[in-house]
C-alpha positions in Angstrom: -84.1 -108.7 -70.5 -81.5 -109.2 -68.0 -81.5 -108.4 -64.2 -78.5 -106.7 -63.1 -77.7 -105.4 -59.5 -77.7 -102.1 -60.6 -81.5 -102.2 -62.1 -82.5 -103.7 -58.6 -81.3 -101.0 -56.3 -82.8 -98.3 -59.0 -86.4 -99.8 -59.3 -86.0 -100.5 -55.1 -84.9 -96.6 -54.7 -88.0 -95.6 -56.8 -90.0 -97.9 -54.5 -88.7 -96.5 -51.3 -89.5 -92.8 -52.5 -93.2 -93.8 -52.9 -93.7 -94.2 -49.4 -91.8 -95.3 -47.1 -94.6 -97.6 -45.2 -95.8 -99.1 -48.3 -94.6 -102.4 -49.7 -95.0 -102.9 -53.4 -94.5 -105.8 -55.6 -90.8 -105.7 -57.3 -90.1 -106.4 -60.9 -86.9 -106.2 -63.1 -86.4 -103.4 -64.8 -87.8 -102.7 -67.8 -91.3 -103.2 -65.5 -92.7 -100.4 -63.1 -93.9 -101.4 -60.2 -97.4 -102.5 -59.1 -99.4 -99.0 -57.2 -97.0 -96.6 -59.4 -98.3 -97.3 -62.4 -99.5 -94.7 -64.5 -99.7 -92.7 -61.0 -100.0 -88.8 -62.0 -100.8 -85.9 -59.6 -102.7 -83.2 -61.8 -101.4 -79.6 -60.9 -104.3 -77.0 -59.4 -105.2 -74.8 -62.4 -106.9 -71.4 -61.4 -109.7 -69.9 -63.8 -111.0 -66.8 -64.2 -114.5 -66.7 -61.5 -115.6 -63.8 -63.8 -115.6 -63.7 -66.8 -116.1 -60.2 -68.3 -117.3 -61.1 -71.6 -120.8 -62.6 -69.7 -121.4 -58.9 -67.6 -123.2 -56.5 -67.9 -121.4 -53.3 -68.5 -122.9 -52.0 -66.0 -121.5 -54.6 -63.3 -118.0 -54.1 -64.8 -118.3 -50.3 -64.2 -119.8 -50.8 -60.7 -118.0 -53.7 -59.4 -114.1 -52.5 -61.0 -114.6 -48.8 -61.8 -113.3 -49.0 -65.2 -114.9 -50.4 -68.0 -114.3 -53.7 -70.0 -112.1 -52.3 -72.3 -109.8 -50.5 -70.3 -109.5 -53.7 -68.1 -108.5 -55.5 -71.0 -105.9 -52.6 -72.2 -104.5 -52.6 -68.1 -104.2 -56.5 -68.4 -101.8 -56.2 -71.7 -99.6 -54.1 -70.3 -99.7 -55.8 -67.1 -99.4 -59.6 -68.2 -95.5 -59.8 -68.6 -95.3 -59.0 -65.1 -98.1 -61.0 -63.8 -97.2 -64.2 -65.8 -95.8 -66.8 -64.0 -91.7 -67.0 -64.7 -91.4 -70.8 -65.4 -94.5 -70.7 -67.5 -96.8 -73.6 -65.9 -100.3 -73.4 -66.0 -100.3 -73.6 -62.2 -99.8 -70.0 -62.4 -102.9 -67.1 -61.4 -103.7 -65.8 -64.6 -102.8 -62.4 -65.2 -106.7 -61.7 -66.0 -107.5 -62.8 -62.4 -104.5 -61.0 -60.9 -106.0 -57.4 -62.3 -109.7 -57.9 -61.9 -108.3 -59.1 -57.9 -106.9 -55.7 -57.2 -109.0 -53.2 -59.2 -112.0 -55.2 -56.6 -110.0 -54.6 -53.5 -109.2 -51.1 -54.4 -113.3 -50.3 -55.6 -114.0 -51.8 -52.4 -111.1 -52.5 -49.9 -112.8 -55.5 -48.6 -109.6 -57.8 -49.0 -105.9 -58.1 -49.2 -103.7 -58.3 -52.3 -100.4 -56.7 -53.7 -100.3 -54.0 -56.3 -97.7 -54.5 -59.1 -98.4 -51.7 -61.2 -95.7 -49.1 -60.0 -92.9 -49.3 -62.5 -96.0 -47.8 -65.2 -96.3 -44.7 -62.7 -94.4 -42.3 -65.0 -97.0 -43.5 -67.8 -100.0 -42.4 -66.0 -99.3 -39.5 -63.4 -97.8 -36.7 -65.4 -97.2 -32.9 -64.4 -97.7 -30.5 -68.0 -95.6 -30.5 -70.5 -94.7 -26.9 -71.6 -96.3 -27.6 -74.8 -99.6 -28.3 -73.0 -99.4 -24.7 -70.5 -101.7 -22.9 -72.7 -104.4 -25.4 -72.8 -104.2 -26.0 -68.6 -104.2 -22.3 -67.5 -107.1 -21.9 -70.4 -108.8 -24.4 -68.4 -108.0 -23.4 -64.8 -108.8 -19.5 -65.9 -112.4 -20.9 -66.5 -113.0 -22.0 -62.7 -111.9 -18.6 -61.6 -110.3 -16.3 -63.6 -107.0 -16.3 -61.6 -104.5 -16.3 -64.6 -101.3 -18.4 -65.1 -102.2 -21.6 -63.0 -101.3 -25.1 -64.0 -102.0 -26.9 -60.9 -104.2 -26.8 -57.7 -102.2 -28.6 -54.2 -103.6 -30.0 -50.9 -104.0 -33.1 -49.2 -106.0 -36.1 -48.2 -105.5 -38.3 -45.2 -106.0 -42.3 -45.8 -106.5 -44.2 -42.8 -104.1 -47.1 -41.6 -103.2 -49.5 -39.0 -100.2 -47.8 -37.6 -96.8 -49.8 -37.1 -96.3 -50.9 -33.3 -94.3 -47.9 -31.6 -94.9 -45.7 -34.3 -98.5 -44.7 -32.9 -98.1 -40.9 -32.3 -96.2 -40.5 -35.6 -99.1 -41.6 -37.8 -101.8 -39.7 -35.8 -102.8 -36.8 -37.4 -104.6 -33.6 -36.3 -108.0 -35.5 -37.0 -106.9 -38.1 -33.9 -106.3 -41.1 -36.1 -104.0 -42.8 -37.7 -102.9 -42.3 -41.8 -100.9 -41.7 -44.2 -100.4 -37.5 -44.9 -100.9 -37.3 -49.0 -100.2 -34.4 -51.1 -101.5 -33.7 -54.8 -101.3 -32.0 -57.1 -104.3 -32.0 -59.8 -105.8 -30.4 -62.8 -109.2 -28.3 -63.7 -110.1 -32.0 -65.0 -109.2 -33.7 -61.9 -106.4 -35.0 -63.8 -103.8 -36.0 -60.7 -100.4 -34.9 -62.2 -98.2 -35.1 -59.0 -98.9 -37.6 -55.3 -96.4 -37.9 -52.9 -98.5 -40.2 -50.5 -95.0 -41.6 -47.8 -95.5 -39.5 -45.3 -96.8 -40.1 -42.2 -100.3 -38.5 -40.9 -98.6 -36.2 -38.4 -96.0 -34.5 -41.1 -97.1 -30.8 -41.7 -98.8 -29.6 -45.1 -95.4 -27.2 -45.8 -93.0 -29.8 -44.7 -94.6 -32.4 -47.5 -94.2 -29.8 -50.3 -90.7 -28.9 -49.4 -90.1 -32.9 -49.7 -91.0 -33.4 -52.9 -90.3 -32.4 -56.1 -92.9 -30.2 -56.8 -90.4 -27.0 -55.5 -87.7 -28.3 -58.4 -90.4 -29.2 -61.1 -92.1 -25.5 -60.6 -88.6 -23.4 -60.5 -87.6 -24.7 -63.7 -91.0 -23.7 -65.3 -90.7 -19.9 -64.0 -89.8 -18.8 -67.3 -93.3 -19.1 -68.3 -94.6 -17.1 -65.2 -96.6 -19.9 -64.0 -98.2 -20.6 -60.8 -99.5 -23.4 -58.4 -102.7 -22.3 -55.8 -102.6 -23.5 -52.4 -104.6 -22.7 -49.6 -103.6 -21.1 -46.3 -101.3 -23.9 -45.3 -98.6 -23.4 -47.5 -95.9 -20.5 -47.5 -96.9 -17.7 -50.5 -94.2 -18.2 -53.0 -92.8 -16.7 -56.1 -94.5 -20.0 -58.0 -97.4 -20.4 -55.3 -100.3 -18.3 -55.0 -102.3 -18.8 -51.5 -105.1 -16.8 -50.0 -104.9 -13.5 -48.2 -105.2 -13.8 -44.7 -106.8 -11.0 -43.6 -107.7 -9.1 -46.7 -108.2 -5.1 -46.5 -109.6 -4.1 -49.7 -112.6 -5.0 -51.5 -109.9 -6.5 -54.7 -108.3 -8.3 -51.9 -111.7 -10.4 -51.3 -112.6 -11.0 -54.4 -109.4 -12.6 -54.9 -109.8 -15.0 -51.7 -113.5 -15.9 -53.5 -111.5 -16.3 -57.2 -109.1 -18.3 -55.1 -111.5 -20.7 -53.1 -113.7 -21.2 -56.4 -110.6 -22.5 -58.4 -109.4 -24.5 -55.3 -112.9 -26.2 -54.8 -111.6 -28.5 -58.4 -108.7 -30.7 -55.7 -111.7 -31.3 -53.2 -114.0 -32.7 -56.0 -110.7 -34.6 -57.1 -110.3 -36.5 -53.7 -113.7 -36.9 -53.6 -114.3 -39.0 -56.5 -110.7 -40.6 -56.3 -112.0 -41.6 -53.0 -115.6 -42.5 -53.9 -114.6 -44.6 -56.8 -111.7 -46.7 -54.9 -113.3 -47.0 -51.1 -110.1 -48.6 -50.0 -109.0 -45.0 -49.7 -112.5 -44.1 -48.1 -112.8 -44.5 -44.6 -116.2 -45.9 -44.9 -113.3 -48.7 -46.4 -111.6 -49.0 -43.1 -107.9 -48.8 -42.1 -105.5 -50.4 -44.5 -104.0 -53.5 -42.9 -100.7 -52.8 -44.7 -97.2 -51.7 -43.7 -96.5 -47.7 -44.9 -94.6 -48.6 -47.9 -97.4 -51.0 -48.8 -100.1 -48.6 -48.3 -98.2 -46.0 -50.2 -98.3 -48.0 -53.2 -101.7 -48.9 -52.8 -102.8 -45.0 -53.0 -100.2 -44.7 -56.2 -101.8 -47.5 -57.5 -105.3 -45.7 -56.9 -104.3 -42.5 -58.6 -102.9 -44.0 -61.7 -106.1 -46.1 -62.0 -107.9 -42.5 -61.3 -106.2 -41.2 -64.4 -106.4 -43.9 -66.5 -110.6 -43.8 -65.6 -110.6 -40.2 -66.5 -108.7 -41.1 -70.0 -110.8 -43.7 -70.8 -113.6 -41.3 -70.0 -114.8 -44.2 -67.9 -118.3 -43.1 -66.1 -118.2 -43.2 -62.2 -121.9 -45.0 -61.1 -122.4 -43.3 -57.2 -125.4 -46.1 -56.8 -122.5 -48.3 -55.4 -122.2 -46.9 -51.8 -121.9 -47.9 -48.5 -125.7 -48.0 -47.7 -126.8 -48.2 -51.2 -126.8 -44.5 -51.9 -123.7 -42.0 -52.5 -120.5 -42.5 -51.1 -119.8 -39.4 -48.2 -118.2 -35.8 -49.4 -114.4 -36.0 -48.3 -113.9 -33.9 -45.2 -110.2 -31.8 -46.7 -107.6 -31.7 -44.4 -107.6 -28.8 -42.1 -104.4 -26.9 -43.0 -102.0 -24.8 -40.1 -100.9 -21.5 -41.5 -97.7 -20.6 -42.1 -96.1 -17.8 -40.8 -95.7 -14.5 -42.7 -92.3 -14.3 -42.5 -90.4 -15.2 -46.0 -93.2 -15.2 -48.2 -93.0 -14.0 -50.8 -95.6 -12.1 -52.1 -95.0 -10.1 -55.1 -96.7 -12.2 -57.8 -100.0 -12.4 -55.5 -100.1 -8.4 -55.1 -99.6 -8.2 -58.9 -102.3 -10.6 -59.6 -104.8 -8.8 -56.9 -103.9 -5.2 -58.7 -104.2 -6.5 -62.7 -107.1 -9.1 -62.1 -109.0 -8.0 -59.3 -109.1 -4.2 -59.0 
């Protein structure tokens, strides 16, 4: 085979690329050099650690919160997110991605990235009017207030604040979180979170900022309520407590009241007791707000898929070995009298309660 200048410089380029202080033996063309021959570099492949199949269901439930099925289910929807775009097997496999996060949130002992938000729509879902009947049906058993589809308050999860936005994130409590408002029903199904507002924003101010106010005017037709507690305004689709009730109907309306509202404080408490990166026995979240946002979205979805899958919450995984601590529920400041409106909550108090 013949030699030509132009085979030389290509096979001396090659060699030059292998290193520059290096000197191998040159041959013509058609020849590879001596130290490059049959010189591969084998890509890193990740495996699964776990794998799921081998567990116990028992250390699926305790270690993720959801069982193996429902991991599986999350993972097929997930996958043609997680999957790598060019398709190498140097890639994290999806299967790792999901069992990573679902740990950190059970547990919030390490960092990683949620990528679940474009399914939120699929998970978190305020009643349809066809389902009305069956919520208040469900709401009237906790405490025979009529017409409610929804019980609101809100939960504080802890953070490390940005730099020079200290006093913004501290809330009444003296540290620093994120101020989250939901909305759930009598089966601790979470149908509305608005979790990006800073600790210090006020319980009214949250509500007015969302869309709850929208979503509730346009089901008024149906003469349906939301119940609140005393830090909210009394409004024409918002029931809260009397504050400084007169009459013996007006006090058994405040206990009818507190007995349905107990259902968002058991909410919080096992959303926060089955992913502790919400709990502050977890810790501050290391993240910036946005990040932290998503994480607690992320947690609620996960919540609701749990309660779906009628996936059993084990309380022997706590801190010490034991149950996880009641959540403490925020501390509301009244509003003011003025503007509420207070018709529906009078008619309730005179047909229910007299």
């Amino acid at each position: 085979m013949a030699v030509t200048p132009a085979a030389v410089r290509t096979a001396a380029v090659r060699t030059a690329t292998a290193g520059a202080h290096r000197h191998w033996l040159m041959k013509p063309i058609g020849h590879r050099p001596l130290g490059l021959a049959r010189r591969r570099i084998n890509p890193p492949v990740y495996r699964p650690l776990v794998d799921l199949s081998t567990m116990e269901e028992q250390h699926v439930l305790l270690r993720y919160r959801l069982d193996r099925a429902t991991i599986h289910e999350l993972c097929a929807q997930l996958e043609p997110d997680l999957m790598s775009p060019i398709r190498q097997p140097t890639g994290i496999p999806p299967l790792v991605q999901v069992l990573s996060v679902l740990h950190f949130l059970a547990s919030g002992s390490f960092q990683t990235t949620v990528a679940m938000m474009k399914y939120m729509q699929s998970y978190i879902v305020f009643p349809e009017e066809d389902d009305l009947a069956t919520v208040k049906g469900d709401f009237y058993a906790l405490g025979h207030i009529p017409n409610i589809i929804g019980a609101i308050d809100g939960t504080h999860v802890a953070l490390v604040p940005p730099s020079g936005s200290e006093q913004v994130y501290r809330n009444r409590k003296s540290y620093h979180s994120m101020n989250v408002r939901v909305v759930c029903l009598a089966d601790q199904y979470i149908s509305h979170v608005n979790a990006k507002f800073p600790g210090s924003a006020h319980d009214a101010y949250l509500m007015r900022n969302s869309s709850i106010p929208y979503v509730m005017e346009q089901l008024q037709r149906h003469r349906v309520w939301l119940l609140g507690d005393s830090g909210y305004p009394n409004l024409s689709w918002l029931l809260t407590p009397m504050r400084n009730p007169r009459t013996r109907a007006e006090e058994r309306y405040n206990e009818a009241n507190g007995r349905t509202r107990r259902i968002i404080e058991r909410t919080f408490g096992l959303l926060k007791a089955r992913f502790r990166c919400l709990h502050m026995t977890g810790g501050s979240l290391m993240y910036s707000p946005k990040k932290v946002c998503h994480i607690i979205m992320a947690c609620c979805m996960r919540h609701n898929l749990a309660l779906r899958r009628q996936v059993p919450f084990l309380q022997e995984d706590g801190p010490d070995g034991g149950v996880v601590p009641a959540v403490e529920p925020v501390e509301s400041e009244e509003e003011e009298d003025d503007g509420d409106d207070t018709e529906n909550r009078d008619t309730v108090i005179q047909q229910y309660f007299q």
